[in-house]
NULUMZA-187677 format. One line per 10 residues: their letters; for each residue x, y, z of N, C-alpha, C. Coordinates in Angstrom, 1 decimal, always signed. Example, Ala and Ser with C-alpha at 12.3 -4.5 7.8 and 13.67 -1.06 7.14 Angstrom:
2
as	+13.2:-5.7:+7.8:+12.3:-4.5:+7.8:+13.2:-3.3:+7.8  +12.8:-2.2:+7.1:+13.7:-1.1:+7.1:+12.9:+0.0:+7.9
// end
This chain:
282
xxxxxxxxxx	-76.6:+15.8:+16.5:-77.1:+15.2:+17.7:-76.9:+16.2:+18.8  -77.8:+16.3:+20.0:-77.9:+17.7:+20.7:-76.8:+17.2:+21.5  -76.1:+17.9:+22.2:-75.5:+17.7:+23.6:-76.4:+16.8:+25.2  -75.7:+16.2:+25.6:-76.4:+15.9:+26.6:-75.7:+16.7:+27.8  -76.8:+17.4:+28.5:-76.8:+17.9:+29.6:-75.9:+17.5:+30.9  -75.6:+18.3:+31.8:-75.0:+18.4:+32.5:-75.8:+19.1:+34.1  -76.6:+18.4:+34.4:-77.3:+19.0:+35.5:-76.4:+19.0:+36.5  -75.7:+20.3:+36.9:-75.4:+20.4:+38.3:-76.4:+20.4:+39.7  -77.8:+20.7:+39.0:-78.9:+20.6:+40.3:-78.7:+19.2:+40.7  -79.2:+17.9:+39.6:-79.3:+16.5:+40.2:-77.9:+16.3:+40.6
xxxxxxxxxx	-77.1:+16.6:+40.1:-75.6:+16.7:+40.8:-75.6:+16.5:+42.0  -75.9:+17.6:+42.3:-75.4:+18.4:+44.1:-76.2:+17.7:+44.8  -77.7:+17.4:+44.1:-78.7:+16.6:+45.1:-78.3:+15.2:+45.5  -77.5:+14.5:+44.9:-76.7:+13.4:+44.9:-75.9:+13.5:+45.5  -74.7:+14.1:+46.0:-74.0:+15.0:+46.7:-74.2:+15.2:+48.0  -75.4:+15.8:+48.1:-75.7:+16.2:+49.4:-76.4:+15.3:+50.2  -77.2:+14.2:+49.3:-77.7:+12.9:+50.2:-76.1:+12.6:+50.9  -75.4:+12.4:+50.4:-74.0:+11.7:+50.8:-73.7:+12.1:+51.6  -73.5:+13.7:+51.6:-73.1:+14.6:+52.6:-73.5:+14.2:+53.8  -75.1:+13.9:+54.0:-76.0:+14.0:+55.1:-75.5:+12.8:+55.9
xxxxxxxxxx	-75.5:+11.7:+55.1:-74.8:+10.8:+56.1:-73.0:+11.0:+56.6  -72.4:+11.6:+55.8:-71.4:+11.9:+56.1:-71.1:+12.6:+57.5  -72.1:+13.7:+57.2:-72.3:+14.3:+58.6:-72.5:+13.8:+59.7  -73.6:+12.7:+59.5:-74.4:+11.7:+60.6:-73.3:+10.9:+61.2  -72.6:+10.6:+60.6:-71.1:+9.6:+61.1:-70.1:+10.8:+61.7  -70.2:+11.9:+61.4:-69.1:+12.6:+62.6:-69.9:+12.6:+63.5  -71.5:+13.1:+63.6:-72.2:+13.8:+64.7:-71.9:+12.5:+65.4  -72.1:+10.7:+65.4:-72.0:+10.3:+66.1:-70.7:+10.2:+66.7  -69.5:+10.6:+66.3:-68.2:+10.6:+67.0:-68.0:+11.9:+67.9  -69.3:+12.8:+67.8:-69.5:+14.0:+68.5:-68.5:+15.3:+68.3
xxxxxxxxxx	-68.6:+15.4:+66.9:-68.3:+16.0:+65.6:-69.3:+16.9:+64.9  -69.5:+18.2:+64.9:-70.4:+18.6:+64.5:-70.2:+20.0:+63.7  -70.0:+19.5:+62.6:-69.5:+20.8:+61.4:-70.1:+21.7:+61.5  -69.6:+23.2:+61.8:-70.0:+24.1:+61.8:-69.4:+25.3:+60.3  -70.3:+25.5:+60.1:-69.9:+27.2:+58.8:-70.3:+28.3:+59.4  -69.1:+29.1:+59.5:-69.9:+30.5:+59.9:-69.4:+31.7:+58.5  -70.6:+32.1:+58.8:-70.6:+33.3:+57.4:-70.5:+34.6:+57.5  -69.7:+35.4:+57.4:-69.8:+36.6:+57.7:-70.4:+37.8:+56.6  -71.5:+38.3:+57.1:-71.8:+39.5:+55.8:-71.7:+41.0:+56.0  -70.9:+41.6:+55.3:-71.3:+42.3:+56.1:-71.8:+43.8:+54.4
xxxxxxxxxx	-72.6:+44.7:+55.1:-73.9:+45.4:+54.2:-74.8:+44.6:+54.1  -75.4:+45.3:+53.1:-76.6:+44.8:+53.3:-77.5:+44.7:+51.4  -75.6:+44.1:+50.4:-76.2:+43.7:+49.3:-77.7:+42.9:+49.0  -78.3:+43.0:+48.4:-79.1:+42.2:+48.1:-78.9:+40.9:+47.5  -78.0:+40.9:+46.6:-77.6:+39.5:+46.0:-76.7:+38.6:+46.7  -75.5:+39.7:+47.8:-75.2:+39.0:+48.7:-76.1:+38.3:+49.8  -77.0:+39.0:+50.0:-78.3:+38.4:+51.4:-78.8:+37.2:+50.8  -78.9:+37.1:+49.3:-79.5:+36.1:+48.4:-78.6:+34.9:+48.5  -77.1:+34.9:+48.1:-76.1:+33.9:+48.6:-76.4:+33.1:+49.7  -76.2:+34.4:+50.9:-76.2:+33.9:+52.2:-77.0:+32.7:+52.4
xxxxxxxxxx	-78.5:+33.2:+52.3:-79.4:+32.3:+52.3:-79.3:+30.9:+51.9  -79.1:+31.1:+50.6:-78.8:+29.6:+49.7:-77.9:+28.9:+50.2  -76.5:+29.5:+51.3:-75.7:+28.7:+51.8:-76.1:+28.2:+53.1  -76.8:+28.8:+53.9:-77.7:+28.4:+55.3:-78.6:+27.2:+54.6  -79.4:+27.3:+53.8:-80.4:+26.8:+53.4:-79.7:+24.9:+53.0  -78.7:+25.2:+52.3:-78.1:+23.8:+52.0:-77.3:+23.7:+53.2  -76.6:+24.5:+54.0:-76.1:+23.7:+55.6:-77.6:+22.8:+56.3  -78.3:+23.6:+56.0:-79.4:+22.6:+56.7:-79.8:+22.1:+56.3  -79.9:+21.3:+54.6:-80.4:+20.6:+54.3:-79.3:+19.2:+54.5  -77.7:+19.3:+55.2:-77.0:+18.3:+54.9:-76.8:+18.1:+56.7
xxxxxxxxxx	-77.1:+18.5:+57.6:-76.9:+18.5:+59.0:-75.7:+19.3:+59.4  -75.3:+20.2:+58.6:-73.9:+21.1:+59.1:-74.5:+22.5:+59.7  -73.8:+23.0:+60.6:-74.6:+23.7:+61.6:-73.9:+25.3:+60.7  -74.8:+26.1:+61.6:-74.4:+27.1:+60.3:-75.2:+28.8:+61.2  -74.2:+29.6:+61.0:-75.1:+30.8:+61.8:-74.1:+32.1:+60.6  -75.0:+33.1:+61.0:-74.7:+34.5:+59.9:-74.3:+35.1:+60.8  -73.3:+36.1:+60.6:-72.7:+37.3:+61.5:-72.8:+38.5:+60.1  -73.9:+39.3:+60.8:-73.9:+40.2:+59.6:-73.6:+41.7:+60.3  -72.7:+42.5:+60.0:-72.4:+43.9:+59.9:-72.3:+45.0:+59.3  -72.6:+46.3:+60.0:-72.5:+47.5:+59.1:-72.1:+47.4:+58.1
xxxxxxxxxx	-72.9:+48.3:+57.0:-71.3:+48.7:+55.8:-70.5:+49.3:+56.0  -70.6:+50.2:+57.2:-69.6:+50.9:+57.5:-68.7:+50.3:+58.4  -68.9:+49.3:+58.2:-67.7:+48.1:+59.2:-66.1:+48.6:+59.2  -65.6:+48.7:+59.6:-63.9:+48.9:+59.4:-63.4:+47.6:+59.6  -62.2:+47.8:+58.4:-61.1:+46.3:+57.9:-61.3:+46.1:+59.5  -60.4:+46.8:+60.4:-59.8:+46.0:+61.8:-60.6:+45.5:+62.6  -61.9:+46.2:+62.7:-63.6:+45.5:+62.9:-63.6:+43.9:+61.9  -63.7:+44.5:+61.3:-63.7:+42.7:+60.4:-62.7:+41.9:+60.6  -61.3:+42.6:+60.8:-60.5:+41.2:+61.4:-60.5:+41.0:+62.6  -60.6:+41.8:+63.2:-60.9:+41.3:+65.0:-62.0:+39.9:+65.2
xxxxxxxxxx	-63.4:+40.5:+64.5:-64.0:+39.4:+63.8:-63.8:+38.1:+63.6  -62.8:+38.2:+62.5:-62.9:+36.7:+61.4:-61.5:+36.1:+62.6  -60.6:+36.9:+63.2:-60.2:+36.2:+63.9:-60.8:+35.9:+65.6  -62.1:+36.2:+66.1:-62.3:+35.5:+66.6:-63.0:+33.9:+66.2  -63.1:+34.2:+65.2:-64.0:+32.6:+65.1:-62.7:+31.4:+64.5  -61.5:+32.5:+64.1:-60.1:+31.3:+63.9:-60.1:+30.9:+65.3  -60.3:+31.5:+66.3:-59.9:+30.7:+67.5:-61.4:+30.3:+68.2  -62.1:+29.8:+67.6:-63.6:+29.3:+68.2:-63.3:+27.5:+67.6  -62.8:+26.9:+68.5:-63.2:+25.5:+68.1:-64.4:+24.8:+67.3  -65.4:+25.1:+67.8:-66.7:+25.2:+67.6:-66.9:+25.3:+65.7
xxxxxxxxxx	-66.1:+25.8:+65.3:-66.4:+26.9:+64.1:-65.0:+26.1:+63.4  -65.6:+25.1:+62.0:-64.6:+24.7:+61.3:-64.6:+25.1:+59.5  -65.1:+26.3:+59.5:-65.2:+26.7:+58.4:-65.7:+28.0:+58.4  -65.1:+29.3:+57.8:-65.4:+30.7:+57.6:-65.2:+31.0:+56.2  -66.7:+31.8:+55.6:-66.6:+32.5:+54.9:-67.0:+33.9:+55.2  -66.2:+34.4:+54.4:-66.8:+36.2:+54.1:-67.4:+36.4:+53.1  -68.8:+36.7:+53.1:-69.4:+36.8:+51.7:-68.4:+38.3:+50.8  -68.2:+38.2:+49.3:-67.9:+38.8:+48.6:-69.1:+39.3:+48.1  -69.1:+40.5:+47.4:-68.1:+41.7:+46.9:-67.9:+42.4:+49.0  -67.1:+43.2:+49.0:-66.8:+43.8:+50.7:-67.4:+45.3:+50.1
xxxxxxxxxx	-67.4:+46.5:+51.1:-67.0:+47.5:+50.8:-66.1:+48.2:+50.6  -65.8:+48.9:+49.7:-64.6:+49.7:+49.9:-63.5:+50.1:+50.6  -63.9:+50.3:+52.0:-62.8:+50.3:+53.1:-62.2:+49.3:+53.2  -62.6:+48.0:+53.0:-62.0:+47.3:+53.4:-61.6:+46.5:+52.0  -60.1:+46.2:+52.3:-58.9:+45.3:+51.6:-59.2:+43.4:+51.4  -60.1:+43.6:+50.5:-60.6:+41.8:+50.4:-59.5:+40.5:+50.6  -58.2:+41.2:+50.0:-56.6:+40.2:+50.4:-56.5:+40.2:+51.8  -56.7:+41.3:+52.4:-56.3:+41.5:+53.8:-56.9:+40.2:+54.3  -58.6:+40.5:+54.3:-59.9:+39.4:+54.7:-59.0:+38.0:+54.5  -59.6:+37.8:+53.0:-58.9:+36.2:+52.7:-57.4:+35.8:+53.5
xxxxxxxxxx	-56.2:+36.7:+53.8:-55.1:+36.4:+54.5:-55.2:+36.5:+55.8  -56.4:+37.0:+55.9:-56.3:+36.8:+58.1:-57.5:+35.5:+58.2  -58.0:+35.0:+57.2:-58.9:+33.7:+57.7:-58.0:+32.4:+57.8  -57.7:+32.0:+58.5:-56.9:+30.7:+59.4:-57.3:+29.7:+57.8  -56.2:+29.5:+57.2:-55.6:+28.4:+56.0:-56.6:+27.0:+56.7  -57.3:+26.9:+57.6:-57.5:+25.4:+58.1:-58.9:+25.7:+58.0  -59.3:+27.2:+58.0:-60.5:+26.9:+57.9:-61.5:+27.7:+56.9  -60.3:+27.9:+55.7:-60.7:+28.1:+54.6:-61.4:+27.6:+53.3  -62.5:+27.4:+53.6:-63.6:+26.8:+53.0:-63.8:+26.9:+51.0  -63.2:+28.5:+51.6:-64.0:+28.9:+50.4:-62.7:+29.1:+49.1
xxxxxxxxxx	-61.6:+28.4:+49.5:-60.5:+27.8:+49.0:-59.7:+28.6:+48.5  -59.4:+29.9:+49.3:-58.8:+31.1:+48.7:-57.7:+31.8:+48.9  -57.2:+31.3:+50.7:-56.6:+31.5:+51.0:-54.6:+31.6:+50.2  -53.6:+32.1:+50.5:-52.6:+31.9:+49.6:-51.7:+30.2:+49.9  -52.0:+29.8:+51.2:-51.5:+28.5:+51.4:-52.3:+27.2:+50.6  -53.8:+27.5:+50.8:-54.2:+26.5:+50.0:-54.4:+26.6:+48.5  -54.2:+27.5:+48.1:-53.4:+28.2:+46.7:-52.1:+27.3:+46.0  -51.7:+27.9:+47.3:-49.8:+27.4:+46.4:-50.1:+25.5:+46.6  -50.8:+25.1:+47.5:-51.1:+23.8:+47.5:-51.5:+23.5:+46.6  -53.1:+24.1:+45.8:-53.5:+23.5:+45.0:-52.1:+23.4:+43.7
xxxxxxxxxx	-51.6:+24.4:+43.6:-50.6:+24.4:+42.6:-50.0:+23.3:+42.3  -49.2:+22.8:+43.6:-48.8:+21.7:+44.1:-48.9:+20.4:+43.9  -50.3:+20.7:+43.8:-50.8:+18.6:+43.5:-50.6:+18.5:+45.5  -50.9:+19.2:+46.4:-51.2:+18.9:+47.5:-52.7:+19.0:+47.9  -52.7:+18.0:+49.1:-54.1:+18.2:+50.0:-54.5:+19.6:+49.9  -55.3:+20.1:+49.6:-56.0:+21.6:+50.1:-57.6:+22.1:+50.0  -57.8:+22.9:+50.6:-59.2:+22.8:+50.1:-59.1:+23.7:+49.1  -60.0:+23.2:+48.2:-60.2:+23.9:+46.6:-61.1:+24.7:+46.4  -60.9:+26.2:+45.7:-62.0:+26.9:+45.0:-63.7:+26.2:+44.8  -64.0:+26.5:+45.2:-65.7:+25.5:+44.9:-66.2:+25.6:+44.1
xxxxxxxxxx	-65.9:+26.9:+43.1:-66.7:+26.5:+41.9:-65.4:+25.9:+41.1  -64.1:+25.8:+41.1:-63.6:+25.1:+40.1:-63.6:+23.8:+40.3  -63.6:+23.7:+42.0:-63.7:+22.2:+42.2:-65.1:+21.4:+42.2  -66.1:+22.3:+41.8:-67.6:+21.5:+41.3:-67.4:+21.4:+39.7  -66.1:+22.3:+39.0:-66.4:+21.6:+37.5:-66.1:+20.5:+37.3  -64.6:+20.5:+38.3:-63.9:+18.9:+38.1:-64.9:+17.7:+38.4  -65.7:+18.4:+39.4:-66.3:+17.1:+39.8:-67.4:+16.6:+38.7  -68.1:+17.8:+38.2:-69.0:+17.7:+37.1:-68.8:+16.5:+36.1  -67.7:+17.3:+35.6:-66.5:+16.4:+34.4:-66.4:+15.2:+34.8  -66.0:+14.5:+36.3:-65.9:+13.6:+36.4:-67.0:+12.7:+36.5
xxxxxxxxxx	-68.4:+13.2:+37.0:-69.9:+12.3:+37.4:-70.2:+11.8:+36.1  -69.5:+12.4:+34.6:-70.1:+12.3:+33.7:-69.0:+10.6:+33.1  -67.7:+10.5:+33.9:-66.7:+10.0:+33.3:-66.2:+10.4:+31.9  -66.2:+11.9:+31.6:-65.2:+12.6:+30.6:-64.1:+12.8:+30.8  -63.6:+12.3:+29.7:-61.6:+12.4:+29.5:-60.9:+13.5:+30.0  -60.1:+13.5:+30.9:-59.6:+15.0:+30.6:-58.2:+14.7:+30.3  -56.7:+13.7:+30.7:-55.9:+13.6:+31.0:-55.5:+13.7:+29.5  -54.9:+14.4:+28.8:-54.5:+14.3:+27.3:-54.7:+15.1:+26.6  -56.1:+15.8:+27.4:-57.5:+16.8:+26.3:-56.8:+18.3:+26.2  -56.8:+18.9:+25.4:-56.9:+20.4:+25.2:-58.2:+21.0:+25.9
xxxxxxxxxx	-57.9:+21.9:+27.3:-58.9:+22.2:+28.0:-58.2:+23.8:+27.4  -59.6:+24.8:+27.3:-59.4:+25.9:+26.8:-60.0:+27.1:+27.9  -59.6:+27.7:+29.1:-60.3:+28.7:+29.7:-60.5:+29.8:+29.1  -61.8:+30.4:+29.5:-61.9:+31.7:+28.8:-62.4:+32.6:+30.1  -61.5:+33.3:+30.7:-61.4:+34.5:+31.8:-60.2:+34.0:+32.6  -59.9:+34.9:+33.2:-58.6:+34.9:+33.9:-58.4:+34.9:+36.1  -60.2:+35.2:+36.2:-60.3:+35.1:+37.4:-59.7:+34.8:+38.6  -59.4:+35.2:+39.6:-58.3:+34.3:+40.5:-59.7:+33.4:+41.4  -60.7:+33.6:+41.2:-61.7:+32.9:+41.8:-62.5:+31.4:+41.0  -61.8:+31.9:+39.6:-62.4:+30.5:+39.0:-61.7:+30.6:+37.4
xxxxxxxxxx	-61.0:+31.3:+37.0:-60.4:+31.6:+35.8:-59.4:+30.7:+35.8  -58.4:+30.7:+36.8:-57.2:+30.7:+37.2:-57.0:+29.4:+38.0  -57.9:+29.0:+39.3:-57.8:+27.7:+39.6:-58.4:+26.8:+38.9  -59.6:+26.8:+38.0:-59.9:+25.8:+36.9:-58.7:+25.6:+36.1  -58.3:+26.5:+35.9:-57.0:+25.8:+34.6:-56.1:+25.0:+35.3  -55.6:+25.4:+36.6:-54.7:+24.4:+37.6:-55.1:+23.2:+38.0  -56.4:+23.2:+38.4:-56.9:+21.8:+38.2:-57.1:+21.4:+37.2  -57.4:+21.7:+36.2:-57.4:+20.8:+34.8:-56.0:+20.4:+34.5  -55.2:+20.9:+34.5:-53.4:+20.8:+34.7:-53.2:+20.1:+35.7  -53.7:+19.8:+36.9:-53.1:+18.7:+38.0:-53.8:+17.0:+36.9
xxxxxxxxxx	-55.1:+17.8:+36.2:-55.8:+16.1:+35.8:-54.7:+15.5:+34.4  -53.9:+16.7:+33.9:-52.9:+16.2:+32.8:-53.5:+16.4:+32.0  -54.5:+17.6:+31.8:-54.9:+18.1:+30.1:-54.0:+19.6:+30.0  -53.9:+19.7:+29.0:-53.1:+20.8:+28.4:-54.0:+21.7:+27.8  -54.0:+22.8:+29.0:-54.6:+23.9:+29.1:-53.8:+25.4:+28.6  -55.0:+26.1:+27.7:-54.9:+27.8:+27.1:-55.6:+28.3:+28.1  -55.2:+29.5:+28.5:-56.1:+30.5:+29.1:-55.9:+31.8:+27.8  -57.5:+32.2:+27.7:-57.7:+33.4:+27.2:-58.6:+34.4:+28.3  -58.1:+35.5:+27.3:-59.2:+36.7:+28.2:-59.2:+37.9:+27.5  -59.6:+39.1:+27.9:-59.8:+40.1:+27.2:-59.1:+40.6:+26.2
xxxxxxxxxx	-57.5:+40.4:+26.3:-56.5:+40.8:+25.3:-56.3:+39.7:+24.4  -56.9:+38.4:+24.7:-56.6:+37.6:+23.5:-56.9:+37.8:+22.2  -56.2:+37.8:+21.2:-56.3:+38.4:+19.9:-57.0:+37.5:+19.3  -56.8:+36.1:+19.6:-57.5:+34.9:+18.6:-58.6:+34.1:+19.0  -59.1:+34.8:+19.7:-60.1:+33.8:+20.8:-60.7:+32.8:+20.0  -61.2:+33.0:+19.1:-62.2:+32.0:+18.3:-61.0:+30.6:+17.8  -60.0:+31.1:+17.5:-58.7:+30.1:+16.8:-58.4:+28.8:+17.9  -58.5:+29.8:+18.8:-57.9:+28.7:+20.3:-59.3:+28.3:+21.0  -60.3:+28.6:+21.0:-61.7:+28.1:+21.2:-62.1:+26.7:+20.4  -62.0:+27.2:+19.0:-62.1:+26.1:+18.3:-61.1:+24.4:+18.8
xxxxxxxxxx	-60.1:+24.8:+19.0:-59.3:+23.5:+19.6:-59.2:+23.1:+21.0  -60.6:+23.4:+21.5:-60.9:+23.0:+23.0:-61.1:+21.6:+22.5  -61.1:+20.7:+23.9:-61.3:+19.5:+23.7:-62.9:+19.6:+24.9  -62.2:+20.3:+25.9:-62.9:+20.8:+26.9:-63.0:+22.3:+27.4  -63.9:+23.2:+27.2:-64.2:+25.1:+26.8:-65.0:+25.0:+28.5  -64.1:+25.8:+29.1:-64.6:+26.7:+30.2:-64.9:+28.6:+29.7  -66.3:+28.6:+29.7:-66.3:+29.9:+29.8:-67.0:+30.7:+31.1  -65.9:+31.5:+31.2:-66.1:+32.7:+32.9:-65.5:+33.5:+32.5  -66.4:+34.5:+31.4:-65.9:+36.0:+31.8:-67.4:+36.9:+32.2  -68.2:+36.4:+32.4:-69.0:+37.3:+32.7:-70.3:+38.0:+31.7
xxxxxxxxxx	-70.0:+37.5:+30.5:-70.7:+38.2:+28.8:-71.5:+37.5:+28.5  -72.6:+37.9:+27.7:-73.8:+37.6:+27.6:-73.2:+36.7:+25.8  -73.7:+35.6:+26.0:-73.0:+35.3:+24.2:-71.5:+35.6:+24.2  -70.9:+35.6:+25.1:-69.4:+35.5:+25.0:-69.1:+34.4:+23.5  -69.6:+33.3:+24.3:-68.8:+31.7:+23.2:-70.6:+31.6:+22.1  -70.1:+31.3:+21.1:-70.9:+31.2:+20.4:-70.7:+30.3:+20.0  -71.6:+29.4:+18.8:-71.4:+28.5:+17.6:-70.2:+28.2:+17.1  -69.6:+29.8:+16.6:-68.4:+29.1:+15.8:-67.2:+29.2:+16.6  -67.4:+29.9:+17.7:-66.4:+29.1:+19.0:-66.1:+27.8:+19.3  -67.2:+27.0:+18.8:-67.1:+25.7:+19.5:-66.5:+24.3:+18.6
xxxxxxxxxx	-65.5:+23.9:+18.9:-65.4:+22.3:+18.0:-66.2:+21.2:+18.1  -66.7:+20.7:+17.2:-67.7:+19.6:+17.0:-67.5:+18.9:+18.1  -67.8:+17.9:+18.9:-67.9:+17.6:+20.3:-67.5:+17.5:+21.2  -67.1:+19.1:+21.4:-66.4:+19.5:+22.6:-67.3:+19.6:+23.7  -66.6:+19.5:+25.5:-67.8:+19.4:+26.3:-67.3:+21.3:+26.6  -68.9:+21.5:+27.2:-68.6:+23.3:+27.2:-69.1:+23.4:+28.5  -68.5:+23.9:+29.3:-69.0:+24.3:+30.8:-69.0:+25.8:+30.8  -70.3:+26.3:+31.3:-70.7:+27.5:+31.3:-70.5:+28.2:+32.9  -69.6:+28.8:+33.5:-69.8:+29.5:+34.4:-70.9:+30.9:+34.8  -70.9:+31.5:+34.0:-71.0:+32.9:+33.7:-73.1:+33.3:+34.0
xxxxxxxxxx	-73.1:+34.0:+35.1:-74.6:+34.4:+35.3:-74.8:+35.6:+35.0  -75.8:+35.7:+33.8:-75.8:+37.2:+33.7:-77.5:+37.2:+33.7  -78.1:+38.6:+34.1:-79.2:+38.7:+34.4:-80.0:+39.6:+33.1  -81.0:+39.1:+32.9:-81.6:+39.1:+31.3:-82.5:+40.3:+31.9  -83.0:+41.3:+30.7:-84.1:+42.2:+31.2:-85.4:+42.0:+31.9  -85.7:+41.0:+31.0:-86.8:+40.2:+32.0:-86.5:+39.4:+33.0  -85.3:+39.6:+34.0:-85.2:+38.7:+35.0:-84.6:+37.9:+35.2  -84.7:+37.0:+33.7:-84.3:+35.7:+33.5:-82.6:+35.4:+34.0  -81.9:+34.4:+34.1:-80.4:+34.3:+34.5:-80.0:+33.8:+32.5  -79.1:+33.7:+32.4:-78.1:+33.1:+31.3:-76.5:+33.2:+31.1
xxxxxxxxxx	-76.0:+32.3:+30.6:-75.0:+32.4:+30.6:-73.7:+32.8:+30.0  -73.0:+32.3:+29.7:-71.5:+33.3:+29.1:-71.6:+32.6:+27.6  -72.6:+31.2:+27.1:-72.8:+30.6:+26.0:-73.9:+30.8:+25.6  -73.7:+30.6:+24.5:-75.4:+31.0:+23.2:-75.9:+29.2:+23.4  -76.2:+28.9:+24.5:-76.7:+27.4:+24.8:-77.4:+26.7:+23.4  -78.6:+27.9:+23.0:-79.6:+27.0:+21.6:-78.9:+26.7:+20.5  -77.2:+27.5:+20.3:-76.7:+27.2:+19.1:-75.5:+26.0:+20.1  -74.9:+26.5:+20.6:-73.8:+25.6:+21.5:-74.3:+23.8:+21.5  -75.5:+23.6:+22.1:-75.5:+22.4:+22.6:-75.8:+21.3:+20.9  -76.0:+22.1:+19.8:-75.9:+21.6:+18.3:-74.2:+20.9:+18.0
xxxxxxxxxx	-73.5:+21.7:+18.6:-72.5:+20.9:+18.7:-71.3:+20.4:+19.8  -72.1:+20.6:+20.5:-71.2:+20.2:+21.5:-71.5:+19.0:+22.1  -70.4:+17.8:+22.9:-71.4:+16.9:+23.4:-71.8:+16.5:+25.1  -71.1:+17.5:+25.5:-71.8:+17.9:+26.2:-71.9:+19.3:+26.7  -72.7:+19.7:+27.8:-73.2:+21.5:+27.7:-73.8:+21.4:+29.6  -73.4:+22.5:+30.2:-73.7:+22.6:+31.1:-75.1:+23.7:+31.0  -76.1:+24.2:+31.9:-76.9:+25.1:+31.7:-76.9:+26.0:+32.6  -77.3:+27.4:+32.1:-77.4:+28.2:+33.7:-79.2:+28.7:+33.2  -79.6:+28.8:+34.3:-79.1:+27.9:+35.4:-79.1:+27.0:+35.8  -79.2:+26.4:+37.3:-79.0:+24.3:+37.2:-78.0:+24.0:+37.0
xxxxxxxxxx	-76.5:+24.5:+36.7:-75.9:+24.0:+36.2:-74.7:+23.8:+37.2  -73.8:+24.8:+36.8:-72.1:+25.5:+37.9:-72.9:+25.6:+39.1  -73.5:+26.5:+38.9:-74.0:+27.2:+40.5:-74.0:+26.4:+41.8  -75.1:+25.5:+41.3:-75.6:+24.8:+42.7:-74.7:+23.4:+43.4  -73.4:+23.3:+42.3:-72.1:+23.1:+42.8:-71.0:+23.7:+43.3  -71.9:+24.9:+43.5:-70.3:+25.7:+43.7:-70.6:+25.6:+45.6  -72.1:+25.5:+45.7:-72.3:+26.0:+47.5:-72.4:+24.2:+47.8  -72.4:+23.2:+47.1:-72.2:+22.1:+47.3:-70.6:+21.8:+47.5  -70.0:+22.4:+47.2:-68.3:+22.1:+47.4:-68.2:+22.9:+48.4  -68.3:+23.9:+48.6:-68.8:+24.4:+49.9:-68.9:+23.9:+51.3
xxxxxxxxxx	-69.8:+22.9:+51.2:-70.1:+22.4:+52.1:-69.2:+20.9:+52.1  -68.8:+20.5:+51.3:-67.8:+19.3:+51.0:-66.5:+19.8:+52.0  -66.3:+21.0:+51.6:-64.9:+21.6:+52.0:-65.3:+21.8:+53.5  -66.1:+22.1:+53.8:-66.8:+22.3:+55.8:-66.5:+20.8:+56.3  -67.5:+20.0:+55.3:-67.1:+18.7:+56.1:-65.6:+18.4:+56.3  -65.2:+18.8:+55.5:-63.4:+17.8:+55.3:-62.5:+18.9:+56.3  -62.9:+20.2:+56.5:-62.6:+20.8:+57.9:-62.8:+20.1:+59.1  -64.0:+19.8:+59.1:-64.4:+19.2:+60.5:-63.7:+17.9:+60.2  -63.5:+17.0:+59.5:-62.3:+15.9:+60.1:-61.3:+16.2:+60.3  -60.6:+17.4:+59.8:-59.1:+17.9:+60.6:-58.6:+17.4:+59.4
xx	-58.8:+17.3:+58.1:-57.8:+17.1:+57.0:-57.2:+17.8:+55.9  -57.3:+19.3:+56.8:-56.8:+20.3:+55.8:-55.2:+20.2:+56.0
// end
């Protein structure tokens, strides 16, 4: 029997209706979430991001403007920057689009963005919080898998959840949230000797490392759920993911897709984390 899917598109669209009224009840307490985004070069996949995150601020009533700079920006230019908008009332949520340039020190960035209005859940305070089992705002793609997991009402408290990458952007806080929900979590990654051994005894298989067919068939245990993070771009264009989906979803029982799937929860949590700024509950 195939897997049943895992749409993170109808997800987020569900999600974001919510959002919209959510928003509508601050704007009437005269409340008005703001995201500001900082880019700076002039990537193309980054300008591609950007967009998709403007594009869903406006589709949920959260107000939203780009600050885009040189590549030749210097770190102290960027932090003069990101700390003006820490002191802009106005402004209850900053991101810096990633990858940066060279000159500049990405920890630096992430540690001078004000912990209150860290969105993009990276900071080292809301870090050691998530560790915690405290209030914080969360990584947005690990915290669009939990939420995935949960739309579906799948078990986790008990389950053998199995990560595959080590990421500090989604490797690393998915396994801590799966560990705050009480499943007993492996992390593997490139030096793992047994990947397929400890794959097999997922209850629940995150894969993010980035590889085309990373997880395969006989990676997978008969109805395990498999969440695919992983976008990689095909010769013709096409996106796919870190799993061989046409053999995967034969046994798995449930399967996320890319795309449709992680993704369009990750700039949905996103915007979850903006709103819960703008109430002041970081």
């Amino acid at each position: 029997m195939a897997a049943e899917i895992i749409s993170g598109k109808d997800l987020a669209h569900e999600l974001r209706l919510e959002m919209k009224q959510k928003v509508s009840e601050l704007n009437d307490r005269g409340i008005y979430p703001k995201l500001s985004v900082i880019l700076v070069g002039d990537n193309p996949a980054s300008k591609s991001y950007v967009n998709g995150k403007k594009k869903a601020c406006k589709e949920t009533g959260i107000l939203s403007d780009v600050i885009e700079m040189d590549s030749d920006t210097t770190e102290a230019q960027l932090l003069q920057q990101i700390e003006l908008l820490n002191e802009d009332p106005s402004v209850h949520g900053i991101l810096v689009q990633l990858p940066l340039p060279k000159q500049i020190r990405e920890q630096k960035v992430i540690d001078t963005i004000s912990f209150e209005k860290d969105v993009d859940g990276f900071h080292p305070i809301n870090i050691g919080r998530m560790m915690t089992g405290e209030d914080a705002f969360l990584p947005c793609t690990p915290f669009g898998i939990i939420t995935m997991l949960k739309s579906k009402n799948i078990p986790i408290a008990g389950k053998h959840a199995v990560v595959v990458g080590r990421s500090n952007i989604v490797g690393k806080p998915v396994g801590q949230l799966l560990l705050n929900e009480h499943a007993t979590v492996t992390y593997c990654h490139s030096r793992t000797s047994n990947l397929q051994q400890l794959t097999q005894q997922a209850d629940i298989l995150i894969a993010a490392v980035g590889k085309i067919n990373a997880i395969r068939a006989e990676h997978i245990k008969e109805g395990a759920v498999v969440i695919d993070v992983g976008i990689n771009r095909l010769e013709d264009g096409s996106l796919t993911g870190d799993v061989d989906f046409e053999a995967a979803k034969e046994k798995a029982s449930y399967i996320t897709p890319v795309p449709r799937g992680v993704g369009p929860m990750t700039i949905t949590m996103l915007l979850e984390n903006t709103i819960k700024a703008a109430k002041g509950l970081a």
